[in-house]
C-alpha positions in Angstrom: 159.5 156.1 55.2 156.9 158.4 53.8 158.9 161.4 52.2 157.0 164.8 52.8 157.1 167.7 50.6 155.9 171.6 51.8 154.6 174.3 49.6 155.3 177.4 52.1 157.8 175.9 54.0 160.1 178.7 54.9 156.4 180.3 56.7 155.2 179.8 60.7 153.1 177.0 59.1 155.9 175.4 57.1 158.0 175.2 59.5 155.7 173.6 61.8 154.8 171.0 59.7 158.4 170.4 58.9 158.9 170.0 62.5 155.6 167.8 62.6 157.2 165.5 60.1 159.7 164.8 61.6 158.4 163.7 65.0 155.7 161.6 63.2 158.9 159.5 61.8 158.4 160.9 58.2 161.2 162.0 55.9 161.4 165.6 55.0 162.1 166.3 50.6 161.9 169.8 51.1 159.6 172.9 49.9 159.0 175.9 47.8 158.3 179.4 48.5 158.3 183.0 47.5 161.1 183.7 45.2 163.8 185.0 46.8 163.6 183.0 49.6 167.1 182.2 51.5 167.9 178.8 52.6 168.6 180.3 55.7 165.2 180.7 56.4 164.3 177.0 55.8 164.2 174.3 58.5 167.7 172.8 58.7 168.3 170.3 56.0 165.9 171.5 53.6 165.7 171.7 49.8 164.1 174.4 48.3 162.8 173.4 45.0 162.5 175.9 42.0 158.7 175.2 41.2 155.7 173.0 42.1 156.1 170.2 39.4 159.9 169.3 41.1 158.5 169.1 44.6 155.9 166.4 43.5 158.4 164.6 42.0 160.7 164.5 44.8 157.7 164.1 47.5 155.5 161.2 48.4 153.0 163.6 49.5 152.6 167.6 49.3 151.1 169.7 51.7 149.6 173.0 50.9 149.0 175.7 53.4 149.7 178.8 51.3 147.6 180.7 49.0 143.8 180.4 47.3 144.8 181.5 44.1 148.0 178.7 44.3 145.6 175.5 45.0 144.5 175.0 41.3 147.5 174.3 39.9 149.1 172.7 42.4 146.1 170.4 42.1 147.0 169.8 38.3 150.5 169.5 39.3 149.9 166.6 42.2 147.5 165.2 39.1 150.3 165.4 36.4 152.6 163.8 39.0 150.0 161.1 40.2 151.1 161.9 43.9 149.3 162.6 47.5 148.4 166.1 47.8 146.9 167.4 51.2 145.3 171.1 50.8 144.5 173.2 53.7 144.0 176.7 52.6 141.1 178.3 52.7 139.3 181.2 50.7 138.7 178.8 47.7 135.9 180.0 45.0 133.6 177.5 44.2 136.0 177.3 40.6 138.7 176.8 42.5 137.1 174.1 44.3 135.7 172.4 41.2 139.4 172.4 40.0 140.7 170.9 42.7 137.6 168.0 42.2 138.7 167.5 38.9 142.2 166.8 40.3 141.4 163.6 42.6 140.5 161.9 39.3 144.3 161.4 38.8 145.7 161.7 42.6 144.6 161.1 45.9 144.0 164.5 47.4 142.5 165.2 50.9 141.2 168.7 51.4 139.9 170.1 54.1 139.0 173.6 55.9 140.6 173.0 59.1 143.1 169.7 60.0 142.7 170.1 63.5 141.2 166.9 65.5 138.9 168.5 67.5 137.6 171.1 65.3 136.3 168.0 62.6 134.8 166.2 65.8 132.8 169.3 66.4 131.7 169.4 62.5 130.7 166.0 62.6 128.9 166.9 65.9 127.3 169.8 63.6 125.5 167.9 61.5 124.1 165.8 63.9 123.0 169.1 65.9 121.6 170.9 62.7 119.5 167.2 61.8 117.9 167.4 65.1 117.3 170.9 65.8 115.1 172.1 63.1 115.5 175.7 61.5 111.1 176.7 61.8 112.3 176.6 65.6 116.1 177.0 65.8 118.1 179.9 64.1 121.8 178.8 63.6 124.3 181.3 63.9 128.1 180.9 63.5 130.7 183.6 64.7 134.3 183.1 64.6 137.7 185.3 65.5 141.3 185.1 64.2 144.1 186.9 64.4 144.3 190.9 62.5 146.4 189.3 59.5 143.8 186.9 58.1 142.1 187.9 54.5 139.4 185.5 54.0 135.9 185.9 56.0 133.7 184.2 57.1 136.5 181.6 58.0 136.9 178.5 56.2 136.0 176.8 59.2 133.2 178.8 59.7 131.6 177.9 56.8 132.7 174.0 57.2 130.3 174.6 59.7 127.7 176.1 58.0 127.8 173.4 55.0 127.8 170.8 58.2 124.7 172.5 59.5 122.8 172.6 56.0 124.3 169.0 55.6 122.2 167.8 58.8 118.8 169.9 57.1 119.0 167.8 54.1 120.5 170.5 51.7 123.7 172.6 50.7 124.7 176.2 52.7 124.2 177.6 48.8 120.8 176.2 49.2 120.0 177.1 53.1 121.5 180.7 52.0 124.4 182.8 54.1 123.2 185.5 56.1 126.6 187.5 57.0 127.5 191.4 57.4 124.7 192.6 58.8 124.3 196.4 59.0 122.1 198.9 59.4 117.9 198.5 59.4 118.1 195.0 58.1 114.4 193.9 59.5 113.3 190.5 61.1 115.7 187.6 60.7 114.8 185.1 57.8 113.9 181.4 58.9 116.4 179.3 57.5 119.6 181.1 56.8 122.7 180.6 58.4 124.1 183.6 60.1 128.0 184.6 60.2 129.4 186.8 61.5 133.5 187.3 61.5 135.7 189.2 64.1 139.4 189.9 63.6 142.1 191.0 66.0 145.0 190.2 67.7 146.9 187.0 67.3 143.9 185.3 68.0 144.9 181.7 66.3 141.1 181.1 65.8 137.6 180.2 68.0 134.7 179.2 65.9 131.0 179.2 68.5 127.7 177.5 66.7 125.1 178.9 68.4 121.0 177.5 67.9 118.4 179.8 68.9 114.9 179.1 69.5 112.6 180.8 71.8 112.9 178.4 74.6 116.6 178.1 74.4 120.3 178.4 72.9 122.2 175.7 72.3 126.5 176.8 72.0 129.2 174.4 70.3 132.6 176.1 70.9 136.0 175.4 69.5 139.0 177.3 70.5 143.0 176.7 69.0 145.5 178.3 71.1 148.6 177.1 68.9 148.4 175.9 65.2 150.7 173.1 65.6 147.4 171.6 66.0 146.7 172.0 62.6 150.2 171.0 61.4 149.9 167.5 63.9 146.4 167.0 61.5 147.6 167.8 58.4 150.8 165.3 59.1 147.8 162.8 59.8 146.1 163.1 57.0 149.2 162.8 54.6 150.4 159.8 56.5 147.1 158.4 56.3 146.5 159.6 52.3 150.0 157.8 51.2 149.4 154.9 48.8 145.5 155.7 48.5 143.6 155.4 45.6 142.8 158.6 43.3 139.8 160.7 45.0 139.3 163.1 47.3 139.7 162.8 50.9 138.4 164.6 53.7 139.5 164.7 57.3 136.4 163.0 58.2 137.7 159.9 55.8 141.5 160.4 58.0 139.7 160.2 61.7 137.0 157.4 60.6 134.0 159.8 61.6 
């Protein structure tokens, strides 16, 4: 039985992926969290460890929904620790992401912007869209909305599907360029760019639309998550499917075989 660790898992996500674990028939080692955290916030039957380095080694694989500035380290740590480490948070600086690279070299490590099923069909579908619709004729443009709490923008998946865009046009979304935040007398749009644009309200969990443009016709790719167990089911997946794999990192797209 695959033994599941949880960084955050006294938060909504934690909990949820606790709950995931279970059903999926894996064993739960426990979590960290903010200090100060009382076990009576934690699922029932949970240890709370007192830093990173004792979850991995009480964990077959860690799951990481928490913070940017947190994924770094806890890379090094699943490194040190030669275990399974699944990242899903989002907001990464390109360092960050770079550190988390350097990581795999030791551990098996699957990161990835978004864990939900559907939403990596519709980047791999993405790609294929941006290699076929070409950007002298079609202008992509991504908007997406989440809920009034979120700090990062444009999304994470939202620019998962930008680099899937820039992916299918032969280059990188650094390359292509990011045309976001838009404001005042800006002039005619740029060929090439990808436009973002990012709305926040509500509890909206999160809808992500890809939109091509050309003057002929407009072309719309829309995801919508109405309840982030889906991400939790995903990330469950993907630790499952990343236990006992070979240093490296992983991406959903490796998990679903697409």
């Amino acid at each position: 039985m695959v033994s599941i660790g949880i960084c955050g898992i006294a938060g909504r996500m934690g909990r949820l992926l606790a709950e995931e674990a279970v059903l999926a028939g894996a064993s739960l080692a426990g979590g960290i969290d903010r200090p100060g955290t009382e076990a009576a916030a934690l699922p029932a039957g949970a240890t709370l460890f007192p830093e990173v380095a004792a979850l991995f080694a009480a964990s077959d694989v860690v799951i990481d929904f928490t913070h940017a500035s947190a994924a770094a380290s806890h890379a090094a740590a699943a490194a040190a620790a030669g275990k399974a480490y699944v990242l899903g948070t989002t907001g990464l600086t390109l360092e960050e992401e770079a550190a988390v690279a350097a990581a795999a070299s030791r551990a098996p490590i699957c990161y990835a912007a978004n864990y939900s099923t559907g939403v990596n069909l519709v980047l791999a579908i993405a790609e294929r869209m941006g290699a076929t619709l070409p950007p002298e004729q079609y202008d992509a443009e991504i908007v997406e909305m989440h809920h009034r709490q979120k700090v990062d923008a444009p999304s994470g998946t939202a620019i998962a599907m930008g680099r899937a865009v820039a992916k299918g046009r032969g280059r990188t979304l650094e390359e292509i360029g990011m045309d976001s935040g838009r404001d005042g007398h800006t002039g005619a749009r740029a060929t090439g760019p990808i436009g973002f644009a990012a709305l926040r309200g509500g509890q909206v969990v999160g809808e992500h639309t890809l939109l091509f443009a050309s003057a002929t016709e407009h072309i719309s790719l829309t995801h919508r998550s109405f309840d982030r167990r889906a991400y939790a089911s995903g990330a469950i997946r993907a630790a499952l499917w990343l236990h006992n794999r070979p240093a490296g990192l992983y991406s959903m797209k490796d998990v679903l075989g697409i």
